[in-house]
C-alpha positions in Angstrom: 23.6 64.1 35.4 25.3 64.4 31.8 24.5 66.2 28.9 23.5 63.6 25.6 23.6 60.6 24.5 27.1 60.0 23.6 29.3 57.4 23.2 31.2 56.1 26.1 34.6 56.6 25.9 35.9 54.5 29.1 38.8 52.6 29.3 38.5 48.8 29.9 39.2 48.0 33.5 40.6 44.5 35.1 38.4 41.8 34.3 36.3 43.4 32.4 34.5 40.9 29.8 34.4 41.7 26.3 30.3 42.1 26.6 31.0 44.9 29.2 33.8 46.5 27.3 30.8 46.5 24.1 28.4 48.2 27.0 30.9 50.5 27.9 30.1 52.2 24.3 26.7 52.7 24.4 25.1 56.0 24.7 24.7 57.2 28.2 22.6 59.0 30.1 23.3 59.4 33.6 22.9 61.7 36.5 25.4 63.9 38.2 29.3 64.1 36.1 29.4 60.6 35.0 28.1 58.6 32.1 25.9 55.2 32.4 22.9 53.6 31.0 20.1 53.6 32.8 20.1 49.8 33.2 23.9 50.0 34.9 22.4 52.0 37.9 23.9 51.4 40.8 23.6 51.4 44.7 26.7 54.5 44.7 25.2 56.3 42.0 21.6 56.2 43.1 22.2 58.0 46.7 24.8 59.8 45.2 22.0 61.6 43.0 19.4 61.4 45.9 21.7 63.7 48.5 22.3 65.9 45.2 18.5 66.2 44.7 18.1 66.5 48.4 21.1 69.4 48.9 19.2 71.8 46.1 15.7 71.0 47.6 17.0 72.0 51.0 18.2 74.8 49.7 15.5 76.3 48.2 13.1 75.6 51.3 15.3 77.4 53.5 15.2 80.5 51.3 11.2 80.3 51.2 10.5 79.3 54.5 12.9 81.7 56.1 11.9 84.7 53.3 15.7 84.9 53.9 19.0 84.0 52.0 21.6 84.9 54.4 24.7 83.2 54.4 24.1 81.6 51.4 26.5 82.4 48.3 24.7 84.0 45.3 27.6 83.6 43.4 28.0 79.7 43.9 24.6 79.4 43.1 24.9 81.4 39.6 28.1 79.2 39.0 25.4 75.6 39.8 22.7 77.6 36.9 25.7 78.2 34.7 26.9 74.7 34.6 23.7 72.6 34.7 22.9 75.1 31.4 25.7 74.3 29.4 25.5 70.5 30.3 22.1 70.1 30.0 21.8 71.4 26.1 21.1 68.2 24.8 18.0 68.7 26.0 17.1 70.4 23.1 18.5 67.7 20.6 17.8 64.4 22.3 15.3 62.4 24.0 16.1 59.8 26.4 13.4 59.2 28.5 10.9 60.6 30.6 12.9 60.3 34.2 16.0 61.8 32.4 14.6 64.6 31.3 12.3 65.5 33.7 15.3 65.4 36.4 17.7 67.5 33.8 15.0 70.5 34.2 14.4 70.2 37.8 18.3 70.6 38.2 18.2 73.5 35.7 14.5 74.7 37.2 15.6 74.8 40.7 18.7 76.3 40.2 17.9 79.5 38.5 14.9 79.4 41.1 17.4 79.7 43.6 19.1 82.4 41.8 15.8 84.4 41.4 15.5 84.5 44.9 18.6 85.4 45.8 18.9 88.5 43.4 15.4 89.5 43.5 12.8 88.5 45.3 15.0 87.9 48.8 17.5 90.6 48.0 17.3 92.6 51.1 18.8 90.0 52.8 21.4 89.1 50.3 25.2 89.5 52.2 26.6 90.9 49.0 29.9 92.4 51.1 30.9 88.9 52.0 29.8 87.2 49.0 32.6 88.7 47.2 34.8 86.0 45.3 35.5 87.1 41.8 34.2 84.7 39.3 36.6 85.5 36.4 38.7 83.8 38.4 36.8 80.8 38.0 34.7 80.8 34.5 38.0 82.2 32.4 40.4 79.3 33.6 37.9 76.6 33.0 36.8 77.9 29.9 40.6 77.8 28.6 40.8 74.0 30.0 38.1 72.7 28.4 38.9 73.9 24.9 42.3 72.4 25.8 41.3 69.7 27.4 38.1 67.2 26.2 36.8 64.0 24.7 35.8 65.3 21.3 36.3 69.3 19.7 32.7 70.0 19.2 30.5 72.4 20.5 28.1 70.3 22.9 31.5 68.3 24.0 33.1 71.9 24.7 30.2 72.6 27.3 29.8 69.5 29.0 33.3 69.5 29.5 33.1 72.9 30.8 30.3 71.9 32.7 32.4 69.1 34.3 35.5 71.7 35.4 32.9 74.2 36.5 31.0 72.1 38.9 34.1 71.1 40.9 35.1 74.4 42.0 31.2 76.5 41.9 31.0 75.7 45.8 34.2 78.0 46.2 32.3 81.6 46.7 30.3 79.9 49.6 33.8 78.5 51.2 35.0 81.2 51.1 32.1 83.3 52.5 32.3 80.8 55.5 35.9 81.6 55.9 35.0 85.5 56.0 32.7 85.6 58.2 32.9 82.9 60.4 28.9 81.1 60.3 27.2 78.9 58.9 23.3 78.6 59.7 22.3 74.4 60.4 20.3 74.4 57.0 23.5 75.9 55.1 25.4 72.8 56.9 22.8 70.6 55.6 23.1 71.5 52.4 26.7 71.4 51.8 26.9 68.4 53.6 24.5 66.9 51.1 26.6 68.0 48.3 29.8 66.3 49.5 27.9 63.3 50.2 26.6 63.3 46.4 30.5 63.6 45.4 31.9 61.1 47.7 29.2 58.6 46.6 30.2 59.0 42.6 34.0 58.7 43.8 32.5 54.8 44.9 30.2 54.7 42.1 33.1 55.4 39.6 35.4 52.4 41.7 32.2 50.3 41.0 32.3 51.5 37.2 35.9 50.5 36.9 35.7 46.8 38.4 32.2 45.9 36.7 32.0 47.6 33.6 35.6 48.5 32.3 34.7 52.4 32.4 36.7 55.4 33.3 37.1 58.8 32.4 40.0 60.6 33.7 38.7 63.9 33.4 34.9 63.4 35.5 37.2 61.5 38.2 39.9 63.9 38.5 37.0 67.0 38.5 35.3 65.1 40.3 38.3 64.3 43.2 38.9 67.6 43.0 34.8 68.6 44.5 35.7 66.3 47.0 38.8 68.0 48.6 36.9 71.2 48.2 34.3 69.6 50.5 36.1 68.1 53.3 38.0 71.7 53.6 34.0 73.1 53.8 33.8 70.5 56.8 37.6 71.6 58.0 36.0 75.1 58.0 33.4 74.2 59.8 35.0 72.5 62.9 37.3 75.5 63.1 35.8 78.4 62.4 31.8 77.8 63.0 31.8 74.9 65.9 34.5 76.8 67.2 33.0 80.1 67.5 29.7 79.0 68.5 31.4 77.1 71.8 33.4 80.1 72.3 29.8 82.4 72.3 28.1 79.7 75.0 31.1 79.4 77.2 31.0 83.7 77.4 27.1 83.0 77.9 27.6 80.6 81.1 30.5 82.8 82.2 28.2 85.5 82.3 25.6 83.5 83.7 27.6 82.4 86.5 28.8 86.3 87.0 24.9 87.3 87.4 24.7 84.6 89.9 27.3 85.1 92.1 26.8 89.0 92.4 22.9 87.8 92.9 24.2 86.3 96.1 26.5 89.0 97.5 23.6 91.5 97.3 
């Protein structure tokens, strides 16, 4: 989901007929890191933004439900707050319909709901020791790249671009908190899963965009390319680290098992 009504800066793709390049200009207002009227919904774009709606709903059941957050990265989820804040601004200086901005403060609702449960309410069982990726490493670098690098030097363009760079890399704390310590609970699965579904879908929805409507914008799809890898090295992670270790822990269960029965029968 974007941050204002701005103008569309996409580039006309093949076929594209002048009356979609002229529709390619108008204001948008779309969900998730990409830019679209309304009326251009599409198939791509609409699941993508259901599993995205779905991953941060999971989410925040799991905490309440389970009055626990662990495994879950604190610090991904303050990088989530950080950039549906600075993309969301234009909340404050434009109206574009009811739907839109309900769903811009659910985003920015849920997420800081998230983060108020983590560091507060939940924070007993917060795994601070293995939630420890430094985000410096992440906020400084993009902040530097989207002064260099954006549509238009203002300050709402600034932070959407920011917003942009900052989404596809906010899932790395939780990666790498998976990669330290070897779990991942089933609802923690669910919800990443969710996520890289939500990317992989805008990856189709942008091919769509190309063909239909003559947009593109290099620097959603590349961000956005960029969330995907990230994701299929979650699922990488997953196969060899968690699957991996959980078979390992049943096949010592049924060796024991098998142990307990056999010295059953001596005696």
């Amino acid at each position: 989901m974007p941050s204002e009504a701005r103008l569309n800066r996409g580039k006309p793709g093949r076929g594209s007929s002048t009356r979609l390049e002229n529709m390619a200009q108008v204001s948008s207002v779309p969900f998730g890191s990409d830019r679209v009227p309304p009326a251009t919904m599409n198939v791509f774009r609409l699941t993508g933004d259901l599993s995205h709606l779905a991953a941060i709903i999971i989410l925040l059941l799991k905490i309440w439900k389970s009055r626990s957050c662990a495994g879950i990265s604190g610090k991904s989820q303050i990088l989530f707050a950080i950039v549906f804040t600075t993309r969301y601004l234009d909340l404050l200086t434009s109206f574009i319909s009811l739907y839109n901005t309900c769903m811009k403060v659910i985003y920015i609702g849920c997420s800081y709901a998230t983060v108020y449960l983590i560091y507060m309410k939940f924070r007993a069982t917060y795994d601070g020791n293995h939630d420890s990726f430094r985000l410096e490493f992440l906020v400084v670098p993009v902040g530097g790249l989207a002064v260099l690098i954006n549509h238009d030097f203002s300050f709402l363009e600034i932070l959407w671009t920011f917003s942009i760079y900052l989404e596809s890399v906010a899932i790395l704390p939780q990666l790498f908190m998976i990669s330290k310590t070897g779990e991942a609970e089933t609802i923690t699965t669910h919800y990443l899963f969710c996520l890289g579904l939500y990317r992989a879908l805008y990856l189709f929805n942008w091919i769509w965009r190309y063909y239909f409507e003559g947009f593109f914008d290099m620097i959603a799809i590349v961000a956005g390319v960029v969330q995907t890898v990230l994701y299929c090295d979650f699922f990488y992670l997953y196969v060899t680290k968690v699957l991996k270790k959980k078979l390992s822990s049943s096949r010592k269960r049924g060796g024991d098992a098998r142990s307990q029965q056999t010295q059953g029968v001596w005696r």
